[in-house]
C-alpha positions as CSV (number, residue, x, y, z in Angstrom):
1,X,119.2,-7.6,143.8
2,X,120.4,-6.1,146.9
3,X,124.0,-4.4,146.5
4,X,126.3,-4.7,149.7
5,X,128.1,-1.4,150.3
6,X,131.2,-0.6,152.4
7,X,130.2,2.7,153.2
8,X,126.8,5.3,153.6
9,X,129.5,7.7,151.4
10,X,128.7,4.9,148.5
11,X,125.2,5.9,148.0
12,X,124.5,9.5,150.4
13,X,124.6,11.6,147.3
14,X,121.6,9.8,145.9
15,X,119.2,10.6,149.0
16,X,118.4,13.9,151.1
17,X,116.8,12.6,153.9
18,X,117.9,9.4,156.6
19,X,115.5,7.8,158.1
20,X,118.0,5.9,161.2
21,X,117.2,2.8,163.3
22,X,118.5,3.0,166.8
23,X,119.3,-0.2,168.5
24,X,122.0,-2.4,166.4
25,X,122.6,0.4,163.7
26,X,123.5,3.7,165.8
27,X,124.0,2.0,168.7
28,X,124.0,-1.3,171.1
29,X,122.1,-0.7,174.2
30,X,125.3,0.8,175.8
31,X,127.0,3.0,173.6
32,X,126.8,4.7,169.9
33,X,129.0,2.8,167.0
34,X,131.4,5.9,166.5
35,X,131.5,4.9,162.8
36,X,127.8,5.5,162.7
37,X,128.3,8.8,164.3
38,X,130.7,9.8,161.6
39,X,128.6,8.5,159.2
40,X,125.6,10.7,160.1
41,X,127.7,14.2,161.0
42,X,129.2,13.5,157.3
43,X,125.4,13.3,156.0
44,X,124.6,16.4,157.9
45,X,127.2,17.9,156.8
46,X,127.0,18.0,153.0
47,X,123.1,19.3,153.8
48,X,121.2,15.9,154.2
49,X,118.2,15.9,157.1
50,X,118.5,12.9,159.6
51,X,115.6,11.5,162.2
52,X,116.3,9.0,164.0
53,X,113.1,6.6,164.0
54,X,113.2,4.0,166.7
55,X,110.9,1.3,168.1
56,X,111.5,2.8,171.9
57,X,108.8,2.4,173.7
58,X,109.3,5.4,175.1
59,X,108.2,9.8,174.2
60,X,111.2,11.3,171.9
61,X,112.6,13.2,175.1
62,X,113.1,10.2,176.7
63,X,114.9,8.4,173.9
64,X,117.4,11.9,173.9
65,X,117.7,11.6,177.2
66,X,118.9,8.0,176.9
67,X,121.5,8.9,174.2
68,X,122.6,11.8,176.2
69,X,123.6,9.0,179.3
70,X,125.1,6.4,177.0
71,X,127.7,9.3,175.6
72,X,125.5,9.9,172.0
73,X,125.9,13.3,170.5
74,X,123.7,15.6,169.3
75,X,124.9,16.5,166.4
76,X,124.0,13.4,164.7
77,X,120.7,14.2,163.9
78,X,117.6,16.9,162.8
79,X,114.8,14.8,165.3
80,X,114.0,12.0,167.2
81,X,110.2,9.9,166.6
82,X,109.8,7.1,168.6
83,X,107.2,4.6,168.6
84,X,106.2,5.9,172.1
85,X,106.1,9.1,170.9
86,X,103.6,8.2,168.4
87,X,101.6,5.7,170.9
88,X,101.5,8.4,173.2
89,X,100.4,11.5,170.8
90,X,97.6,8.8,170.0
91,X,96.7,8.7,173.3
92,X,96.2,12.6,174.2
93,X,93.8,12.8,171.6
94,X,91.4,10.3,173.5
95,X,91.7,7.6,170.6
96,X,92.1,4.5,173.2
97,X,90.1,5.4,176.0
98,X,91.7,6.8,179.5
99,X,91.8,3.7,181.6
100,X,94.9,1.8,180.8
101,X,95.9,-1.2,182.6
102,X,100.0,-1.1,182.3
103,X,102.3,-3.9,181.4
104,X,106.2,-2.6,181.6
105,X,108.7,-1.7,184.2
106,X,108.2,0.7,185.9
107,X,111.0,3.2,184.5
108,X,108.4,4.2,181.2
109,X,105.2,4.8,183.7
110,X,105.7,8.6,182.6
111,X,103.8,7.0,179.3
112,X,100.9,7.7,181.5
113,X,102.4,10.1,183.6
114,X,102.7,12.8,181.2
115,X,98.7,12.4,180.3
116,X,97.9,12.6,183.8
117,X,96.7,9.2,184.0
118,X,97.6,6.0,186.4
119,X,97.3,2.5,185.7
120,X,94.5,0.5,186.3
121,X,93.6,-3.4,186.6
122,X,92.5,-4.8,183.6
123,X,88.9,-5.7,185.1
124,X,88.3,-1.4,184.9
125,X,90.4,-1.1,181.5
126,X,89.8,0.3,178.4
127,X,92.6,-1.3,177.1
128,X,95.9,-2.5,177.8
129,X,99.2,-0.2,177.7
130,X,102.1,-2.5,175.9
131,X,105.4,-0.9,176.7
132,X,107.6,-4.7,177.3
133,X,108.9,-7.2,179.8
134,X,108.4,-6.2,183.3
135,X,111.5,-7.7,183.7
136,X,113.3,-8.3,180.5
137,X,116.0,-10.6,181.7
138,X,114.2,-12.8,183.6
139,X,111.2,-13.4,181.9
140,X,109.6,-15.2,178.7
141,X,106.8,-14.6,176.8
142,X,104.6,-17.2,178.3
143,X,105.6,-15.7,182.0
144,X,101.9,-13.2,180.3
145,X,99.9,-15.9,179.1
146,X,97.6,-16.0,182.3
147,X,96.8,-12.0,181.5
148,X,97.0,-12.6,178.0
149,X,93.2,-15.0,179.0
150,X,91.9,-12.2,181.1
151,X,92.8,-9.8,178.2
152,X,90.6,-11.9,175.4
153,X,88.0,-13.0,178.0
154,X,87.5,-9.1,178.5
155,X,87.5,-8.5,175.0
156,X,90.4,-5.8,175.6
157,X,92.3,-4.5,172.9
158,X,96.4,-4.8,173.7
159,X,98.3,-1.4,172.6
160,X,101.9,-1.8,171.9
161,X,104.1,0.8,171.8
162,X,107.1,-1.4,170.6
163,X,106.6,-4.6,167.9
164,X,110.0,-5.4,168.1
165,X,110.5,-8.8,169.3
166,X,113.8,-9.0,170.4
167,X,116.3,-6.4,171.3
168,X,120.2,-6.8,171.2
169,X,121.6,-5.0,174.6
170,X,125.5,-5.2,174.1
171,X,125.7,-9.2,173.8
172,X,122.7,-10.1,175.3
173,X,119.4,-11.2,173.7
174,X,116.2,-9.5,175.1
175,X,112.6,-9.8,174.7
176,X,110.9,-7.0,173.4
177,X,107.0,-5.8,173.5
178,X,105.9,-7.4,170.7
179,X,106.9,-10.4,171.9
180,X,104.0,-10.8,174.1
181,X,101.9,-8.5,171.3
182,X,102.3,-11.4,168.9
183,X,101.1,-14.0,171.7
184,X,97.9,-12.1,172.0
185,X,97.3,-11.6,168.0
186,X,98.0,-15.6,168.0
187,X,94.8,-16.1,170.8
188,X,92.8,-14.1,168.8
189,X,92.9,-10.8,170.8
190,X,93.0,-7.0,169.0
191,X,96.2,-5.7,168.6
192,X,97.1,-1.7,167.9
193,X,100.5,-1.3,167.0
194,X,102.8,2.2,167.2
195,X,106.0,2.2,165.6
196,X,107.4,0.2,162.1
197,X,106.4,-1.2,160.3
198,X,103.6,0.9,160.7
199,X,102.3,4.2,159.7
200,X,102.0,6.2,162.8
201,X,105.7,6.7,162.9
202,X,106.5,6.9,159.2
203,X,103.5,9.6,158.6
204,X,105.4,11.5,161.9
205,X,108.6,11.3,160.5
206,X,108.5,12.2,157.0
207,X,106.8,15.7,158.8
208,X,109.9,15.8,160.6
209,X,112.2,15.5,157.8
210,X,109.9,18.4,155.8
211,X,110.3,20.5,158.9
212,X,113.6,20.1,159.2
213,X,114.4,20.7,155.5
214,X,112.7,23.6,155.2
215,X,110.6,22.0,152.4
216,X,108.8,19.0,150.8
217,X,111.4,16.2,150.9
218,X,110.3,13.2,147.9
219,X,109.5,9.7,149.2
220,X,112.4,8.8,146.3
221,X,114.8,10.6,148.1
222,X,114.4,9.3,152.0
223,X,116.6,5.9,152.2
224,X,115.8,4.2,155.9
225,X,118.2,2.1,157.4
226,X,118.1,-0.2,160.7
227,X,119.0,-4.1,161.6
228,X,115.3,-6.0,161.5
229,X,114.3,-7.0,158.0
230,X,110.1,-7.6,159.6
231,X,110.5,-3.7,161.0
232,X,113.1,-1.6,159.3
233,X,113.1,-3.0,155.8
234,X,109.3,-4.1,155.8
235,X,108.2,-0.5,156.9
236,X,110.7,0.7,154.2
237,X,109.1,-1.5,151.5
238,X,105.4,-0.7,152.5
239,X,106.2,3.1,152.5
240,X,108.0,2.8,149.2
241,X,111.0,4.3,150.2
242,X,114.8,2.4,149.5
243,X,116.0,0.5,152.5
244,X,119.6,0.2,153.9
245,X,120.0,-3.6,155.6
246,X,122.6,-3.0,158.4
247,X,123.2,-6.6,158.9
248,X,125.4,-6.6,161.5
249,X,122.9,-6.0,164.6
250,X,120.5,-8.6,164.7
251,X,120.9,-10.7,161.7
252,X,125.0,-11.1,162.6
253,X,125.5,-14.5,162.8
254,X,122.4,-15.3,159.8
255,X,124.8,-13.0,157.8
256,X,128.3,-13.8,158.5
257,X,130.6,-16.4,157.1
258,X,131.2,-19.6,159.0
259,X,135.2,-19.5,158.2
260,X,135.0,-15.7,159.2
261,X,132.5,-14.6,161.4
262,X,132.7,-11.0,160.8
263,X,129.4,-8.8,161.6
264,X,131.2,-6.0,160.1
265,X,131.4,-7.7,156.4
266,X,128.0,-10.0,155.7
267,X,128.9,-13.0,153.5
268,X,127.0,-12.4,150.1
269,X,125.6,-16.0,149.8
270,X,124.5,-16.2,153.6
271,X,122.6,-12.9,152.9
272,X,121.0,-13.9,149.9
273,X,120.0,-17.2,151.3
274,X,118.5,-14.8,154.0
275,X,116.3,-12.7,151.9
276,X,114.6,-14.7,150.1
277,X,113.7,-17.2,152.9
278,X,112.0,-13.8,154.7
279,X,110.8,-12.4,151.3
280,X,112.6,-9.1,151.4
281,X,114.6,-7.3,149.0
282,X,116.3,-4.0,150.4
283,X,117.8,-1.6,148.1
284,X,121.7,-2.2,149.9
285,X,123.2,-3.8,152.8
286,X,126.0,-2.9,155.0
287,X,127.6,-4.8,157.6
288,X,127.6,-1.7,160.5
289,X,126.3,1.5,159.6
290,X,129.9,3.4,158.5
């Protein structure tokens, strides 16, 4: 049974650690839900460790960077582990090869930048770099599936370094990496994903949160939170940790009432009808991260 909360105060004194979604829980693409923020420097506050665990497809520094421009403080949080980040670490140590044909735009080429590397065609690749949409307004996922052919014919394995399928950018829908990930998997092609639900980030993060701590923080103690039951909630489940449902980002209008569309107050029975037609059972839900 999944208990829907007004507030993180409800339940904070039952975890030490936060393990924070990004897009649709602490912020939208354009700026930070100042609720959230509160939320988190209140955490802090009473001695509680925060990372910030995000499917950017993108090194740590760049995600900062990115709060820093869309007004984001820094006192939010302990650490930042991307997806990218943990693609990329992956990378350095040779695991992938060192001939990468690229599929992104061309903002997040410092994926390969920063190894010293530059993109090749997939006829000389070891594999294929995943970051997203060359152009994620305009395009669809079957824009990909003439290089999705070359990728299987070559037998080339696709590494993405975002399975999030769709991305909410203020109020507009975008495709995400794994989007096009997905498309391959279906053909029959290898698939190597970085960031949840996966390990690579989790394993990353829970070493942050020690770090931070200055100690061994228990699994039982670490609640993660974020807006996509098939990344945030899934990863949750598989790592055994509790799981906060923010079901306002995402999963709005799956959540809210028809007589009061509200993605700040899910309707129970909506949400219920949710979970278990997608199988999951998080420990609490919350309309916006507050």
């Amino acid at each position: 049974m999944t208990d829907i909360i007004d507030s993180l105060d409800a339940v904070a004194g039952d975890y030490d650690a936060l393990l924070v979604d990004l897009w649709g829980c602490y912020h939208n693409g354009l700026q930070p839900y100042l609720p959230a923020v509160e939320a988190l420097r209140r955490f802090r506050a009473r001695g509680g460790t925060v990372v910030l665990l995000t499917n950017a497809p993108r090194p740590s520094g760049s995600v900062a960077t990115f709060l820093r421009a869309i007004g984001a403080p820094a006192d939010t949080h302990d650490g930042i582990m991307s997806s990218g980040e943990a693609c990329q670490r992956a990378m350095r140590e040779g695991r992938h090869g060192r001939a990468f044909a690229f599929v992104g735009p061309d903002r997040d080429l410092d994926m390969l930048g920063d190894l010293g590397l530059q993109p090749v065609g997939a006829d000389a690749a070891d594999a294929v770099l995943l970051i997203g949409f060359e152009d994620d307004q305009a395009e669809a996922p079957e824009a990909y599936d003439a290089r999705i052919a070359t990728w299987k014919a070559r037998g080339l394995p696709v590494i993405c370094a975002n399975p999030d399928i769709v991305v909410d950018r203020g109020d507009t829908r975008l495709w995400c990496a794994g989007a096009i990930a997905e498309r391959y998997a279906e053909a029959g092609g290898q698939v190597v994903w970085y960031g949840k639900p996966h390990p690579p980030s989790y394993d990353a993060a829970f070493a942050m949160i020690d770090q931070a701590a200055g100690r061994p923080v228990a699994r039982s103690r670490i609640l993660a939170m974020g807006d996509s039951l098939h990344h945030d909630i899934d990863g949750a489940a598989r790592q055994g940790i509790d799981a906060l449902f923010v079901t306002g980002g995402i999963a709005a209008a799956a959540c809210a009432s028809d007589s009061h569309p509200d993605p700040e107050h899910p309707d129970p029975a909506r949400l219920a009808a949710l979970l278990d037609v997608e199988g999951k059972a998080p420990r609490y839900a919350i309309g916006r991260l507050r």
